[in-house]
Every structure is written in structure tokens, then in C-alpha cells.
N, C-alpha and C positions, 0 to 999 in steps of 0.2 A: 356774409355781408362785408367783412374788411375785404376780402379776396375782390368783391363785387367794386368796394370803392378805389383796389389798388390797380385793377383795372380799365378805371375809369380816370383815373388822375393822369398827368401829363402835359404838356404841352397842345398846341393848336395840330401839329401836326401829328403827333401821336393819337390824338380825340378821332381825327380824320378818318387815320390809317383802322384804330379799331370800330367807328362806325361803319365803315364800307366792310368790316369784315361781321359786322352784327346785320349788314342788309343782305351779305354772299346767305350767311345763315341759316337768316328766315326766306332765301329763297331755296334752300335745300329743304328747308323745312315741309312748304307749300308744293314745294313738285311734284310727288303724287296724284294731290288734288290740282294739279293744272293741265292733267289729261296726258302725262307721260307715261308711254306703254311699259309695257316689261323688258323689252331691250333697251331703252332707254335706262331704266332702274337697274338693270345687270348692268351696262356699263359701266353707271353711276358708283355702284357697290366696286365694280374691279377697279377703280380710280381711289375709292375708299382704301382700299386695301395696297394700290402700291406708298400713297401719302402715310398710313402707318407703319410701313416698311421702313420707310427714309425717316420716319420720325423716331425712332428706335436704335436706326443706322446713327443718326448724328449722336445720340446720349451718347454712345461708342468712338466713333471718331471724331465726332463734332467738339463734344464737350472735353472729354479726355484726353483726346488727340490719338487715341490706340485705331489707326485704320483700318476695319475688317473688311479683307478679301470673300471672308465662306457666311456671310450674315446671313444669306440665305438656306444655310442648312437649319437654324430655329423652322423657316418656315414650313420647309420640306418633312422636318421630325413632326410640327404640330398636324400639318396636314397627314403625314402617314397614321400615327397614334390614332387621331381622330377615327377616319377608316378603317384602319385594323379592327377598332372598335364596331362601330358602325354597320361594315359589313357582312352582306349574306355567306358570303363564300367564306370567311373569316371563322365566323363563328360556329364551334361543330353542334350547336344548338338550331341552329335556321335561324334565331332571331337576333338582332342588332340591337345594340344600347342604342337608347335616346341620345339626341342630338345635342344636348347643353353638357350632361356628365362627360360623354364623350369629348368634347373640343376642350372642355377645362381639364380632365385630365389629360389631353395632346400638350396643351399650355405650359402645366405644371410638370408634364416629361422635360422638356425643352428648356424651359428654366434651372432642373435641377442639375442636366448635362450640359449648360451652358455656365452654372458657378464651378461642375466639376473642371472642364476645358480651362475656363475663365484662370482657377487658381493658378493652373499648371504653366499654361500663357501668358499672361499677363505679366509676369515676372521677366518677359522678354522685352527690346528695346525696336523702336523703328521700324524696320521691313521682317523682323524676326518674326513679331506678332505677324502680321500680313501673311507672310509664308503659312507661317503654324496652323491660321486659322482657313485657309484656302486649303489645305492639306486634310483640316479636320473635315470640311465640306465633300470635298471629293472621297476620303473613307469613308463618312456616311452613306452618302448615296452609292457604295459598291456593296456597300453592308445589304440595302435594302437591295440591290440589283440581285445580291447571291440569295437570301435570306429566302426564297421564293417561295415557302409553304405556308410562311407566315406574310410575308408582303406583295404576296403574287410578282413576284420577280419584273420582268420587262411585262407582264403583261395589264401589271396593272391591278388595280382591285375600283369595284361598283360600288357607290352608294344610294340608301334608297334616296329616292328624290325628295322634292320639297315642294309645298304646294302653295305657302302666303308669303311673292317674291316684295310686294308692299313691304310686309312686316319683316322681312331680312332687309329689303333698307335701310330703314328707320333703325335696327339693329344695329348695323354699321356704322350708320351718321352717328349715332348715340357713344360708342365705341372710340371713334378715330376723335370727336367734338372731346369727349371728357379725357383721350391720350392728352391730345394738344394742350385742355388745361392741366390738367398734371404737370406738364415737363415743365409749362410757363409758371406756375406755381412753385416746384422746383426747384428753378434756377434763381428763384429768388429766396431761398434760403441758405439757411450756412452748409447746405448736404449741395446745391449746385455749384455754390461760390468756392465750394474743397474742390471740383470734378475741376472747373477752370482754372484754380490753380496746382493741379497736375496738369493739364494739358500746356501750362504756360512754363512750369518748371517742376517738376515733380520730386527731385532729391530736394529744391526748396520748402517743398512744401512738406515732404518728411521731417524733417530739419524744422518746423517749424509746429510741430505736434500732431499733422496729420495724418491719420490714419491709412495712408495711399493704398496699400493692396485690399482695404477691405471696402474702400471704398470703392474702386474699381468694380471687383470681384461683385458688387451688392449690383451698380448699376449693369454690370454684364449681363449677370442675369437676370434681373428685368427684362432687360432688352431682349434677350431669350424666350423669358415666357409670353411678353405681349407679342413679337413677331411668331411663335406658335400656337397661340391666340387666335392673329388674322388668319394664319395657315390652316389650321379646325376651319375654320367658317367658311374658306377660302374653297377646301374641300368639298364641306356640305353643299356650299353653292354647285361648285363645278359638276357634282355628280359622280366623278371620276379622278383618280389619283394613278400616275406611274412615274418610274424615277426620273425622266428626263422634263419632264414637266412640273412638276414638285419642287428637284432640286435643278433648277436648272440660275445656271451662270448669270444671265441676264436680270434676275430680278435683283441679285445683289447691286451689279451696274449701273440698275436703274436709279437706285436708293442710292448711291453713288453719286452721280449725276445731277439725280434730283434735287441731291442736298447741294453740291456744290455751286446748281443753278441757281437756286432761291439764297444761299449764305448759310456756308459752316458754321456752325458752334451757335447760332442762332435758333430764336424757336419757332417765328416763325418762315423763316426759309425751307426747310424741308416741306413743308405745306405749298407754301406758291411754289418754288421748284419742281413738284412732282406732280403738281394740275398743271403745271406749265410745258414738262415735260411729257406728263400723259395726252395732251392733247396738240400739242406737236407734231408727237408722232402716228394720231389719225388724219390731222391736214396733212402732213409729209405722204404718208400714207396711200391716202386718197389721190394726190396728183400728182405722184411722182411714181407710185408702184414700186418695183425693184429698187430703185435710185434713193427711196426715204432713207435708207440707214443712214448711206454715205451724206445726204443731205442733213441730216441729224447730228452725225459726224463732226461736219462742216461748222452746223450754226454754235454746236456746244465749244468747241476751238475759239472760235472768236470771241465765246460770251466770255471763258474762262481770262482770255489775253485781254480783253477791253473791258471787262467788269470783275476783276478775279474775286472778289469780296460778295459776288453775288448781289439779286436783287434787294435784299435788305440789308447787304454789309453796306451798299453803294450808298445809304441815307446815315448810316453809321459813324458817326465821326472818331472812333477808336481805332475802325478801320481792325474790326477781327476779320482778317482776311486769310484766304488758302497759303496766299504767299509767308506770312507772319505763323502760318505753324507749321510748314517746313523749313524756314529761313529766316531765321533771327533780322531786326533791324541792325543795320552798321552803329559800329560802338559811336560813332560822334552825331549819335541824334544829338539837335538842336533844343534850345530853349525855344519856347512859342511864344509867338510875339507876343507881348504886354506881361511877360513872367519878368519876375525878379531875375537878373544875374548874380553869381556868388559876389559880387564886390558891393553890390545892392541890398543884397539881403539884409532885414532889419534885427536890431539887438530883441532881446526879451524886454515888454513892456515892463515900467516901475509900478508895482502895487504894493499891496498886501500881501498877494496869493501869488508872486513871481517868486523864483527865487534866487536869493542873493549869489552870486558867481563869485568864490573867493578870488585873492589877487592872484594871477597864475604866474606874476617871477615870483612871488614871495614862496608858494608852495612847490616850485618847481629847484628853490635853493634847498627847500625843506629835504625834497624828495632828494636830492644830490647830496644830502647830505647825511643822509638814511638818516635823517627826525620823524617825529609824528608829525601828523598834519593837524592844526590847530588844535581844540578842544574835543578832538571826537575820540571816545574812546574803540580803539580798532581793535580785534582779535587779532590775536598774534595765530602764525603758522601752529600747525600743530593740532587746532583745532578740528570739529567734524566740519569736511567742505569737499574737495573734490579731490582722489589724490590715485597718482597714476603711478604703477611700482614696479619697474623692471619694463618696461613696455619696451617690445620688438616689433617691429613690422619688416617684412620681408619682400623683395620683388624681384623673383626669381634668384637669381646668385648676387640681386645689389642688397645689404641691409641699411635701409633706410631708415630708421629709428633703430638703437642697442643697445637695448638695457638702460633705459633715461625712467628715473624717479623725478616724481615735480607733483606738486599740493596747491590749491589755494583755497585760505581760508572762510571764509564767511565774511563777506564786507572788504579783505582782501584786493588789491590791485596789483598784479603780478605781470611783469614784461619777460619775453619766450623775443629770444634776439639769436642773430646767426647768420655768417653768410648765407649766398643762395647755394641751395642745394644741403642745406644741413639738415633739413627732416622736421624741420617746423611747421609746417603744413600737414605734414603726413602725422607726426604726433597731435596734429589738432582732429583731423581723420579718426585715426585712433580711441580717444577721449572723447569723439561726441559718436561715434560706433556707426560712422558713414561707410570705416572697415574695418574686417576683422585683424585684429593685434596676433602678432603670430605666438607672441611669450605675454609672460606677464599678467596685471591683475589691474583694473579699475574700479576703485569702490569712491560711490557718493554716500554721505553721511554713515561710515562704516559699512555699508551696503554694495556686496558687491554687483556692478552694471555691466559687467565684462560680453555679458550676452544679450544684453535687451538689444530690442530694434532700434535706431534711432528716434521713430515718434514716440517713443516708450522714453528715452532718456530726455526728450527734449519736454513731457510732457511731467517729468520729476523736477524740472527747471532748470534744466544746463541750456540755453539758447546761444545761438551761431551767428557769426556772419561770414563769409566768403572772400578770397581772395580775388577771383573774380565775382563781381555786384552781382547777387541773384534778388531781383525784384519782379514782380509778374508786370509785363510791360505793357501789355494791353488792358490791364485795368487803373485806374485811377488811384489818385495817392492815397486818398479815403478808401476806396477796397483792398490796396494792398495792407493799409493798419490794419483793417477790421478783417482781414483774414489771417490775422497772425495772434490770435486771439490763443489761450490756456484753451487746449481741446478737450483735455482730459476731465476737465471741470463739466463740461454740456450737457452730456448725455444722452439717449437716444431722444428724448421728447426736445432737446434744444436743440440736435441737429438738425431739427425739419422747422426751425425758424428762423425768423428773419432778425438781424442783428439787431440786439436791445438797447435800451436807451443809455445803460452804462456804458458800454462798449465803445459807444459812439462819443460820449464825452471825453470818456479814457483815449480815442485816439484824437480826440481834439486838443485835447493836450497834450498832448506831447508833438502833437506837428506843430503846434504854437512852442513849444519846450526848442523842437529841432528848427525853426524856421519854415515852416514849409505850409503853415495856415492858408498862407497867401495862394499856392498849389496845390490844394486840396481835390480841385476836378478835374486836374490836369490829368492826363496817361504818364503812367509812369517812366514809358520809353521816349518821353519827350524831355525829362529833366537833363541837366545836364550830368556830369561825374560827379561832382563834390554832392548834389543833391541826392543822387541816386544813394550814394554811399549814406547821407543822413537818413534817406527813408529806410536803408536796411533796418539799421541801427534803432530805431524806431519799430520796424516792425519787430528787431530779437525783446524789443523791451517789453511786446505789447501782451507776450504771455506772463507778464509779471514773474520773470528769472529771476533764481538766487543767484545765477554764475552765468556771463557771456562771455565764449569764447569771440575774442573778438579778433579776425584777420586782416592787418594792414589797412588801417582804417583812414590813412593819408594816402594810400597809395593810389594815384592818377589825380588826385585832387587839388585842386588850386589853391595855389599857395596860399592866399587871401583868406580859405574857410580852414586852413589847419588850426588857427588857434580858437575858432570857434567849436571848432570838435572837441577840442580839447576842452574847452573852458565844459559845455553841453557835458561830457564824460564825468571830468569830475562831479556835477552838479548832481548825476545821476549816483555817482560812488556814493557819493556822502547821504545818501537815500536807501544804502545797504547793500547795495546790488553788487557781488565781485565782479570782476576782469581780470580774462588770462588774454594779453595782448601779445599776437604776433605782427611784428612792426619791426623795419626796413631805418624807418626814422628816429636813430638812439636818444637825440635831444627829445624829442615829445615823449619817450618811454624814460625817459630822463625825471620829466618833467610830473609825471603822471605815478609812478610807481613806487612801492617800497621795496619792493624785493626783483633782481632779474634772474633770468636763467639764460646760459649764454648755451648754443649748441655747437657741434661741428663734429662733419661728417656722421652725424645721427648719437651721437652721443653726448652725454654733459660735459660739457666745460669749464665750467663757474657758475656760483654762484652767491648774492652778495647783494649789498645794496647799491646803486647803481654807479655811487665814487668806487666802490670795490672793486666792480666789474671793470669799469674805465681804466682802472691802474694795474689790472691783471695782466702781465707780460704774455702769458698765454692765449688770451683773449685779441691783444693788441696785433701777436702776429697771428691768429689765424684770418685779422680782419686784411694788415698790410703788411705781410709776409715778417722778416725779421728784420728786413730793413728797417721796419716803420717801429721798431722799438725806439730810435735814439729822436724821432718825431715824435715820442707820444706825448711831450707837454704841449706841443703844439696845438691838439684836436680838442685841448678845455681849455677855458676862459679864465680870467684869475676867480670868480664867483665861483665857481665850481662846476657850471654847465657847459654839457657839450653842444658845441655849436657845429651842425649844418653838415653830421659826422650821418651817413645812412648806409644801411650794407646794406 
């Protein structure tokens, strides 16, 4: 019944688009009974069957963004299994399994060698998968071309026929109607909302608790076993299986096509795409004879160049189009018209439930002056928190991190400062296990993390942000919050729902926290920098971290929202939460921190509180050589702060 009423909710035009698809329906419904022969109904069913193809194909490249060249070997395995089964000549009994055991277990083949595949691939990037999985397609089908005792080689294998072609209809429409709701169901949970956020940025979304290989890996094979599924049925229908007809190139292409014609990453565009496409090319067909392909050819070229977003990306105003998941937008997307600018942006409302931003010179003399900050009692170093011992990283003959020891406490505000090229980044790398440390030992709360995967560390609560912004662009500022949620807390019955009512509070707070209430239904690739940067920030907080690493969190950002990050940051310290800041800009690390760590050439160089580090001769010239020693009163203020000082 919710499913019935979240389908029914929306707009005028959404009401529209699914009543014409509840009138297609019930006219698939009634065609039988409207005196449609059995050619008619075979067609009907092979149009069923390539719309399930494409609907399968997209969960894979659509959703995930992993494009499969060989999709069509699930269907090829499900149809041969089924047969083999089935088969007279097969069987050294004379008789054949029934027809349902048989296609379920075709299904269930095809599933299980599409998560073994899945593991081994999917860990590859770009055209690698493509390759791999084109490669897997074509050794299958040589497997069944040599295998010839068991899959009758080129010749083929018979099955018995079928005699209620009605009742394999209605099997099909049944079939492909409750695929469609699934995926549509799906992608409105937190198990769709993880697959779009790998296809949008996948080290983000590690990074931010998700589970990405098994998530992959879970939806690959699905996609597996229901395309070996339609392949069983596909079989029983035809009567007849042989390798070039089974696995043959073209179906993959179609599902290909189909998806791209109707709208990638969409649920329903595989559906219109591949009735649009199947029926294309019988008018093509029919009037053109020889010439339909090239004329096919032809019309998909233009759909692709004048509607690349397909027929349902074109009503989409996110615009998940083909071009946006091979090609990132240009970094200087715009603000959209009627958004805030950073110089507009509103302070935190005065209430009760706001809260109070201390004065940021007074705390910034504090911090320069390595004092406590007001009344708060802060754990000193030393404590259990996060502490990296001996850490090496290697790249090839350069050693970019060397042996660098660094802690931060619990509650802890800690600045990681260095020229460029000192290995600050690369020790952030390290310590959140984006890569592996060539030496050395990482332990969280005495525990050593030196080996977890990233969604394993980030799901203990170390959360990240990036030196360059990774936010998923194509979804709204509200799904990037609420996909950046504590994974590890879910479990499997709450990854197949749909984001709860806390969730949704928790991230309404905090865009009201970071300014960004007002952009809540915006796309995220339409913010501009400084905004982009506050929805990170927002999203590292939304899994409730003990510790963010946080990188360069002024960097690109207008000058106008630096002291509101700042002021936002503290707000958030003084709520418990550490920070290890890599920052460019010494005065706000100045201003912000009790403890620095100063780097160079991938090793420690000081450290101290942040007047210490400022009057460290050592520090001074590896910033402005040694000249800049008989300048270094110059770079502080008589207050103590350094002013406008950035490596």
C-alpha cells in the first residue's frame, strides 16, 4: 500500500506520465482477449524479453556507471543451462526436466558466475571493465562452441516445444511488469541511493562508509541471474539454442541503445527505449530492407547528439545525462538563478536551539597563544584518538611521507601544515587507508586500522574531505546529506529503505548549521566553490565522526565564506568532534588549532603550538628559504596572529 501511494504521489506531470503508463498496462493486459494471434503474442513476448535485457543492463551501467560490453553472456549461460536441461539429446535418460526447475536453475547458474566475474572485475576502472567483461562474453560462448557433447557444439541443441503461447505471455508481462517495479522500488532506497553514488564518485562514497565492492558485486549479479532468467524462457520459447544465436553481440547493443535511447541511470527509460527501439527497427525493417540498420544507425546518432539525456532525461531537470557520466561538468558551474551568493548568504538564526559562535579574534589570540579555549575542558594529546607511528609511503624511488609520527586526541584540533609537495595529502591518504602505508602502524582507539578498507575505517568514524570537492553532482543538496549517513549502523533490513525521519532532520540541520537550507533542492553541481566545500563538510559530519580529516577547507573559496567556515568549524569542535586540518592558510590554522604539525619534504619538522611553529627558524626557511629568516617578524602582527601568511 505505501509503494501503491509513493507511486501515485507527485506532481501534474508525473500523475500524467504514470497514468498513460497504467493505460499501456491494462492494454497489454487485454490483448489476448482482443483477438491477437500467436504471432502477434511471440512478438509481443521477444519485445518483453529485449526491455528486460536493457532493464538489467542499466542497474550495471546505468546506475553504477560500470558499462558492460559481454551483458549478453548471462543471457546466453541462462538460455544454454536451461537446454542442456531440458533436452532430448542432452539427457542420457530420453527424458527432459520440466520447464520452470530448468530456467530457475539457467538463472541461478548465471547469477552465481556473474558475482564470481563481478568480484574479480569490478575492481577495475573505466574501459578495463568494458574490456574484461567483452572478453568474458566471447570465452563463454567458445567454451560452449568446443564443449560439443554437452552443448551440441555449432549444432545447436532442441527443445521440447510448448503448447499455451497465451499463457507464456502473460508469463512474461508478469515477469518484465514486477522487474520494472523492483528497480523503481530500488532506487528509492538507501541500496539505489549507494549504486548512484558510485556511479557519481565511488572513492567518495568509500570514503564516506559505503560498502562499494559489495555493493556492486550484490547488484551484478542480480543483473546476471534475471538476464538468465529471460535467457531460460527465451530458450523454451524459441525451441532451439546455438552459440551464435544465444550469445550473440547484438543483444548486448540493443540493451545498449535501448537504454541510452529512453535515459541512462533512469528507470524508466530502459523500458521506453527498448519498445522504441524494438519497434524502430520493424518499420526500418519493413521499408527499407537491407538499408534499416544504416538507417537505425543514422536515427540513434542524432537522438544521442540532440537529446543525449534521452527520452526521460529530456523532462529531467538534474539532467543525469550520458555526457555527465563520462564527463564531469566544468569546475566553474554557476549558481542558479534566485540561489544565495557566498556574500549573501545568511548568518545562523538567534534562538534557543542555535548555537552561540564564540568570538573568533578572541579564540584565535587563544589559539596563538597555545591557551585553552574558554571553559571547555579539552583532552590533552596522548589520549585514545587516532595516532599514525612511523608512517612511509612510497612512489616508486620518490618517498613521499618518512617516517612521520602524528596523534589527535578526542575533541582535539590539530593543523598538518607544509609547503606544497610535503606529503600532506599523501599522509591524509595513508591514515584514512585510501592507500596502503609502505611502513609503519595506524591504530584508532589503541586498535590497530592499518589494514581495514576505507569503508571499514570510515564506518569506525574517521570521516574525510578532499582536496579536490568530491560531492555527487547530479544529486541534490538534500541526497548528498542523506547519503552520507553511519553505514555501519543500517543493516541489511535498512538498506532496502527509504531514508527515515531522523536522517532527514539530522541533515536539515546542519545545512541550516552550514547555510545551505536555502539550497536544499538545488543539484549539487550547480553550487558554487565555497558552497560545494560547506556541503562536503556537512556530508563528513552526517555520519556522526569522532575525527575528520579535513583537507584544505579554504582552498578555492571566497574570501567572504573563509570566516564563516571557520566560525561553522569551531561550532562543530566544541560538540566533540576532532580535526586533523590540512590547510594552505596558516592564519585560519592559526586561528582554529592547538597543536601544529609542520611537514617537509615528507617528514616532520615541528611541532608545537602555533606561536612555536611561527618562530621555528627551521619552519621559516623551509616556507621562504633562508633569506626569509631576517623577515620573519614581519609575517605576525603585534597580537600574535599571522596575517595572510599561506604555503
Amino acid at each position: 500500500m505505501n509503494a501503491l501511494r509513493q507511486w501515485l504521489a507527485g506532481g501534474p506531470g508525473q500523475v500524467a506520465t504514470r497514468a498513460a503508463a497504467a493505460v499501456a498496462l491494462a492494454w497489454l493486459v487485454l490483448l489476448p482477449s482482443l483477438g491477437a494471434g500467436d504471432s502477434t503474442l511471440f512478438t509481443m513476448t521477444l519485445m518483453f524479453t529485449s526491455v528486460a535485457v536493457a532493464i538489467n543492463w542499466n542497474l550495471t551501467g546505468g546506475f553504477t556507471g560500470y558499462v558492460d560490453f559481454g551483458h549478453a553472456v548471462w543471457f546466453g549461460l541462462g538460455a544454454y543451462v536451461t537446454a542442456i536441461l531440458m533436452s532430448l539429446q542432452a539427457n542420457s535418460l530420453g527424458i527432459g526436466w520440466p520447464p520452470v526447475p530448468a530456467i530457475v536453475i539457467g538463472a541461478s547458474a548465471a547469477g552465481a558466475l556473474a558475482a564470481l566475474i563481478g568480484r574479480a572485475t569490478m575492481r577495475l576502472k573505466g574501459p578495463y571493465f568494458s574490456i574484461a567483461m567483452l572478453g568474458t562474453f566471447v570465452a563463454v560462448r567458445e567454451i560452449v562452441r568446443i564443449w560439443g557433447g554437452l552443448t551440441g557444439g555449432g549444432v545447436g541443441l532442441t527443445l521440447p516445444p510448448y503448447l499455451n503461447r497465451q499463457l507464456f505471455y502473460y508469463v512474461e508481462l508478469v515477469l518484465v511488469v514486477g522487474l520494472a517495479a523492483l528497480v523503481w522500488w530500488l532506487r528509492r532506497t538507501r541500496f539505489g541511493a549507494a549504486l548512484v553514488a558510485i556511479r557519481e564518485d565511488e572513492l567518495g562514497a568509500e570514503m564516506r562508509g559505503i560498502a562499494t565492492t559489495r555493493l556492486k558485486v550484490a547488484t551484478f549479479s542480480f543483473a546476471g541471474a534475471s538476464t538468465g532468467l529471460f535467457g531460460g524462457l527465451w530458450a523454451y520459447q524459441n525451441t532451439f539454442v546455438d552459440p551464435d544465436i544465444a550469445f550473440t553481440e547484438a543483444r548486448t547493443l540493443d540493451a545498449i541503445m535501448g537504454t541510452l535511447l529512453g535515459g541512462l541511470g533512469t528507470v524508466a527509460g530502459p523500458v521506453l527505449g527498448s519498445v522504441a527501439l524494438y519497434w524502430l527497427r520493424e518499420v526500418l525493417w519493413a521499408n527499407l530492407l537491407d538499408y534499416h540498420l544504416v538507417a537505425q544507425g543514422v536515427l540513434l546518432i542524432l537522438v544521442v547528439l540532440l537529446v543525449p539525456r534521452g527520452i526521460v532525461g529530456a523532462f529531467d531537470r538534474r539532467g543525469r545525462s550520458v555526457r555527465r557520466l563520462w564527463r564531469s561538468p566544468p569546475s566553474g558551474a554557476g549558481t542558479p538563478a534566485g540561489s544565495p551568493t557566498e556574500a549573501d548568504l545568511p548568518d545562523l538564526p538567534d534562538g534557543p536551539d542555535s548555537p552561540d559562535l564564540p568570538d573568533a579574534t578572541h579564540s584565535g589570540q587563544a589559539a596563538a597563544a597555545g591557551g585553552t579555549r574558554g571553559d571547555r575542558d579539552r583532552p590533552g594529546p596522548g589520549r585514545a584518538g587516532l595516532e599514525g607511528a612511523g608512517i612511509v609511503k612510497r612512489f616508486g624511488g620518490l618517498t613521499a611521507v618518512d617516517g612521520v609520527d602524528i596523534e589527535v586526541a578526542p575533541g582535539e584540533m590539530v593543523g598538518l601544515i607544509g609547503p606544497n609537495g610535503s606529503g600532506k595529502t599523501t599522509l591524509f591518504d595513508c591514515l584514512s587507508r585510501v592507500v596502503n602505508a609502505d611502513g609503519g602502524a595506524i591504530r584508532l582507539d589503541g586498535a590497530d586500522i592499518s589494514g581495514l578498507a576505507p569503508h571499514r575505517v570510515a564506518r569506525l568514524g574517521v570521516s574525510r574531505t578532499f582536496q579536490i570537492i568530491r560531492v555527487y553532482r547530479d544529486l541534490t543538496v538534500r541526497e548528498n546529506m542523506e547519503l552520507s549517513i553511519q553505514w555501519g549502523g543500517i543493516g541489511l533490513r535498512g538498506l532496502f529503505r527509504r531514508t527515515d525521519s531522523a536522517t532527514r532532520a539530522k541533515a536539515e540541520q546542519l545545512m541550516e548549521l552550514l547555510m545551505l537550507d536555502g539550497l536544499s533542492d538545488e543539484p549539487a553541481g550547480t553550487l558554487s566553490g565555497g558552497q560545494r566545500r560547506l556541503l562536503e563538510i556537512g556530508m563528513a559530519l552526517m555520519s556522526d565522526p569522532r575525527l575528520v580529516l579535513l583537507d584544505e577547507a579554504t582552498s578555492g573559496v571566497n574570501p567572504s565564506l573563509v570566516e564563516d567556515i571557520k566560525d561553522r568549524l569551531r561550532v562543530i569542535n566544541e560538540q566533540g568532534v576532532a580535526f586533523l586540518l590540512v590547510e594552505h592558510n596558516v592564519g585560519f590554522v592559526a586561528d582554529l588549532c592547538e597543536r601544529v604539525v609542520v611537514l617537509d619534504a615528507g617528514s616532520k619538522l615541528a611541532e608545537g603550538t602555533p606561536r612555536q611553529v611561527m618562530d621555528d627558524p627551521a619552519v621559516v626557511e623551509a616556507y621562504f628559504g633562508a633569506a626569509g629568516r631576517s623577515g620573519e617578524a614581519a609575517a605576525h602582527d603585534p597580537g600574535g596572529r599571522t596575517e595572510g601568511c599561506e604555503t
